[in-house]
C-alpha positions as a printed Julia matrix, in Angstrom:
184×3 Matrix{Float64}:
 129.38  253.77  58.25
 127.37  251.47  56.12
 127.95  247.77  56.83
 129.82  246.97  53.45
 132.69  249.4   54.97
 132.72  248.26  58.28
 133.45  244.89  57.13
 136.06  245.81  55.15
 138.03  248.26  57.62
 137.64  245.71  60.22
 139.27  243.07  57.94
 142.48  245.62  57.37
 142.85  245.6   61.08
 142.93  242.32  61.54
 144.56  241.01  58.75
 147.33  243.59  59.5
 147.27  242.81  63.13
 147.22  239.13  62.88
 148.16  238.27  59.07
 145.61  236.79  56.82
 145.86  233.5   57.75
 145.69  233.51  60.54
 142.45  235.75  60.81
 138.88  233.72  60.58
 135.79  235.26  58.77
 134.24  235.21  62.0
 136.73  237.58  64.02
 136.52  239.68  60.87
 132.27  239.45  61.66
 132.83  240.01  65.52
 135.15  243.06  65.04
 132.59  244.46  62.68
 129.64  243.75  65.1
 127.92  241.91  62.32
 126.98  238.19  62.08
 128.19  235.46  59.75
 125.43  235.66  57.65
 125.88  239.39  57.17
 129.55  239.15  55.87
 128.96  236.53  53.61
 126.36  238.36  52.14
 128.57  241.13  50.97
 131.51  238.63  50.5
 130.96  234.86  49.42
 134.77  234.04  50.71
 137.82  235.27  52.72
 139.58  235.29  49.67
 136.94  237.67  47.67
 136.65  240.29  50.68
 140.94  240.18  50.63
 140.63  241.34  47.06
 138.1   244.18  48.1
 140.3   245.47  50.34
 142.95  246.0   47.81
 140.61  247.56  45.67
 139.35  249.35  48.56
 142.73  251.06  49.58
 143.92  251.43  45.91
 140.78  253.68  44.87
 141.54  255.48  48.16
 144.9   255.96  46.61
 143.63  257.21  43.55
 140.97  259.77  45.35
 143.95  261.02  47.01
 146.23  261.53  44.31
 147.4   265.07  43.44
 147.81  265.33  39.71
 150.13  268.6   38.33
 148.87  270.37  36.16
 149.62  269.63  31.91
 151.59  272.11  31.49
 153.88  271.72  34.43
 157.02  269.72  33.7
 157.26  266.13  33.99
 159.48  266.38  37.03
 157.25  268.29  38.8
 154.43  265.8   37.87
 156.51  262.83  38.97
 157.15  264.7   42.55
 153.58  265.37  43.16
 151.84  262.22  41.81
 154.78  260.4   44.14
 154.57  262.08  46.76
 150.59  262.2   47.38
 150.82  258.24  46.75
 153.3   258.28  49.57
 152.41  260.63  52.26
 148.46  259.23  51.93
 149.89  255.29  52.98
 152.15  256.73  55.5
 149.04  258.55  56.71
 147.05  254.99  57.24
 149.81  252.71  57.58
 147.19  249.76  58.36
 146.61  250.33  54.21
 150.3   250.45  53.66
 150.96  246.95  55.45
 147.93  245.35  54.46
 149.09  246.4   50.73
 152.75  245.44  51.2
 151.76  241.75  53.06
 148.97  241.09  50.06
 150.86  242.45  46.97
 152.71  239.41  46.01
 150.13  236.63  47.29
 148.47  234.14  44.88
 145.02  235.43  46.29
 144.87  238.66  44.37
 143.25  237.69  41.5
 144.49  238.92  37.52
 141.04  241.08  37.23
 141.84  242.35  40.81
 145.72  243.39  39.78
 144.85  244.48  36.77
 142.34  246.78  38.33
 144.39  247.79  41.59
 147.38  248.82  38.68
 145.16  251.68  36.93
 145.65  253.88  39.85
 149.3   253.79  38.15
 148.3   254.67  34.93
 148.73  258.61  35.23
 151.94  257.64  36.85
 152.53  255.46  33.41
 152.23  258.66  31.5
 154.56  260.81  33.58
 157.48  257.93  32.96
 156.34  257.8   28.88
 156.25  261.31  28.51
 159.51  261.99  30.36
 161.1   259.37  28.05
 159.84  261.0   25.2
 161.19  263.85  25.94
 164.6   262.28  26.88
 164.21  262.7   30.41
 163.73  259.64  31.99
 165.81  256.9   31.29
 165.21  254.91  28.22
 164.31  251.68  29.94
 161.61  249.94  30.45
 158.58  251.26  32.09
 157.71  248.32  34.13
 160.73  247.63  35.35
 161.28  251.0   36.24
 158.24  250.82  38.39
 159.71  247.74  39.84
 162.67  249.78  40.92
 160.74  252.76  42.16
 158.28  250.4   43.64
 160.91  248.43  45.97
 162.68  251.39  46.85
 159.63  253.22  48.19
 157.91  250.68  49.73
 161.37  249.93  51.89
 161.31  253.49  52.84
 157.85  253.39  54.23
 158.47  250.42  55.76
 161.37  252.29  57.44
 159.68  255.42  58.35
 156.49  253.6   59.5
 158.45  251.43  61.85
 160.61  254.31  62.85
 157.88  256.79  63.56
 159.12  259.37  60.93
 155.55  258.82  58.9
 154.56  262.61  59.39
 157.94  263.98  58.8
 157.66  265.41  55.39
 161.13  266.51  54.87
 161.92  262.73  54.99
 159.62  262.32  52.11
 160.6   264.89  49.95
 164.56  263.31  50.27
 163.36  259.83  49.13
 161.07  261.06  46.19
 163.98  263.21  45.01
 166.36  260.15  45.38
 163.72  258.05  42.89
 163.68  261.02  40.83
 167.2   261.2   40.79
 167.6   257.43  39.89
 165.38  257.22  36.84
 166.02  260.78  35.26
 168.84  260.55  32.29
């Protein structure tokens, strides 16, 4: 694992284990096994390596991400692309609570959000279409996303904390729920 990596995995853990603040560059450079010197060469601040690691885990996301096939129906799109998104953060839930502790903070930068939200944007389609079509509710996009957002985020929160991560059956429930709530 190339240093660049090892700085940034080590960061989830202890940002996640400890919470940002309360996590120095320098335990971030001792879990690593790198010096001071090294970290700051890859990342000029605490702040610029926390927006890495958002970066990090959403283009893990992405990589993950099982896309349907165009013709298949939006529905089936929306329970795929969902689902991957899911059962890959309940699958590494250091991402998952480094993701849900960072995604509000004042430290993510515009350019990083704005980056970190294109793993969405096949998501973004799936909603459009549907509505085109009639079959998703004819409200907003982004504040469906909100909705969908809260909801499944509490329910890996839930399942994390309740050890129920790897219980796909689980999974498929919640997704259909969100389906459920946004179809018309």
């Amino acid at each position: 694992m190339n240093k660049r990596l090892q700085i940034i995995q080590a960061g989830i853990k202890l940002f996640v284990e400890n919470d940002i603040q309360a996590t120095p560059m320098s335990a971030i450079a001792k879990e690593a096994g790198t010096g001071m010197g090294t970290i700051y060469n890859y990342f000029a601040t605490k702040e610029e390596l926390i927006n890495e690691i958002y970066l990090f885990i959403k283009q893990q996301q992405l990589h993950h991400a099982s896309l349907a096939n165009q013709q298949d129906s939006v529905k089936l799109h929306f329970l795929q692309f969902s689902e991957t998104f899911i059962t890959f953060l309940l699958a590494n839930p250091s991402y998952f609570y480094f993701i849900d502790q960072i995604k509000n903070s004042p430290i993510l930068t515009s350019e990083t959000r704005s980056q970190g939200s294109q793993v969405y944007q096949p998501f973004l389609e799936i909603l459009s279409k549907g509505q085109q079509q009639g079959i998703i509710k004819n409200i907003d996009i982004e504040e469906i996303m909100h909705f969908l957002e809260g909801g499944l985020m509490g329910f890996m929160r839930w399942a994390i904390s309740k050890g129920k991560s790897a219980d796909k059956s689980i999974v498929v429930n919640h997704i259909q729920l969100a389906w459920d709530a946004v179809k018309s």
